[in-house]
C-alpha positions in Angstrom: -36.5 -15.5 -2.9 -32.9 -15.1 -4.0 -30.2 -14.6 -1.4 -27.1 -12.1 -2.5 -24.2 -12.7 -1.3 -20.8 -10.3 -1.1 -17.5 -12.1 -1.7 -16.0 -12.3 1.5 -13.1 -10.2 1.0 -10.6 -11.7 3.1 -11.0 -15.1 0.7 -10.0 -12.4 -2.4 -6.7 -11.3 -0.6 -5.7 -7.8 -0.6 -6.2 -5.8 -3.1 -2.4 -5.4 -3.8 -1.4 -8.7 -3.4 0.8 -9.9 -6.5 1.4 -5.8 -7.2 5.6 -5.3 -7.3 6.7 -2.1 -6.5 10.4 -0.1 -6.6 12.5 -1.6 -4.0 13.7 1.5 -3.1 10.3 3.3 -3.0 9.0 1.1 -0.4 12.2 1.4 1.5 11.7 5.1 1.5 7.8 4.9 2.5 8.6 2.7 4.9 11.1 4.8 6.7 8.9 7.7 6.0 6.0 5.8 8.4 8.6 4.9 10.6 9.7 8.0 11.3 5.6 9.4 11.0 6.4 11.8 8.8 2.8 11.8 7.4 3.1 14.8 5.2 6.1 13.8 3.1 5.0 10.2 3.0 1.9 11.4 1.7 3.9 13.7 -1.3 6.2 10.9 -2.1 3.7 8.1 -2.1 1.6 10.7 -4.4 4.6 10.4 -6.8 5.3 7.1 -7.0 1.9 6.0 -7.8 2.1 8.3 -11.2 5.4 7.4 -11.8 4.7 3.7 -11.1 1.4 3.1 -12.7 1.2 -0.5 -12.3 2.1 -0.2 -8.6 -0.6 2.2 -8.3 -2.7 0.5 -5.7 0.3 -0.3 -3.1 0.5 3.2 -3.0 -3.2 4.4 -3.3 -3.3 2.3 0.0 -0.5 3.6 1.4 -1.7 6.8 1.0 -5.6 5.6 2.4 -3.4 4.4 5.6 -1.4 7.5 5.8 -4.3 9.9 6.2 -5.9 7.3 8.8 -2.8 7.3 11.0 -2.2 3.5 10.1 1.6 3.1 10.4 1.7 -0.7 11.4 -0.7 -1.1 8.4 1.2 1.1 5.9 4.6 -1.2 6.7 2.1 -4.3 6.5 1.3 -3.5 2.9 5.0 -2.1 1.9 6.5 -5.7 3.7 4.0 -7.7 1.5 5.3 -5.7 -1.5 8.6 -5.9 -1.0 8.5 -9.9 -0.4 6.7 -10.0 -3.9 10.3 -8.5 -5.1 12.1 -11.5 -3.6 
């Protein structure tokens, strides 16, 4: 018999970690889920991620948060972008 095993995916990381994303996009998303404006941070994230290809999955998961009501983890994912800037 042969066990399987999945990766454990907290030892992978994120899946966004080591992503850098417009400084000022993630400012704007951010104050977007402060101020719970799910609609418009839904639009803008939308536009970002296809003018920002390679930053794609910070906001792919931004959006996936968004639509879940997951404002502490939507500012969790844009702070750990935005210290990758630093």
């Amino acid at each position: 018999m042969v066990e399987i095993h999945a990766p454990n995916a907290l030892d992978a990381g994120p899946p966004t970690a080591g992503i850098v994303v417009d400084e000022a996009r993630a400012v704007e998303l951010y104050d977007l889920a402060m101020k719970g404006d799910i609609k418009e941070l839904l639009a803008r994230a939308d536009s970002a991620s296809a003018g920002d290809p390679a930053a794609a999955p910070v906001y792919q998961e931004v959006q996936r948060l968004a639509r879940r009501f997951d404002f502490k983890g939507i500012r969790r994912v844009l702070d750990l972008a935005r210290e990758k800037n630093s």
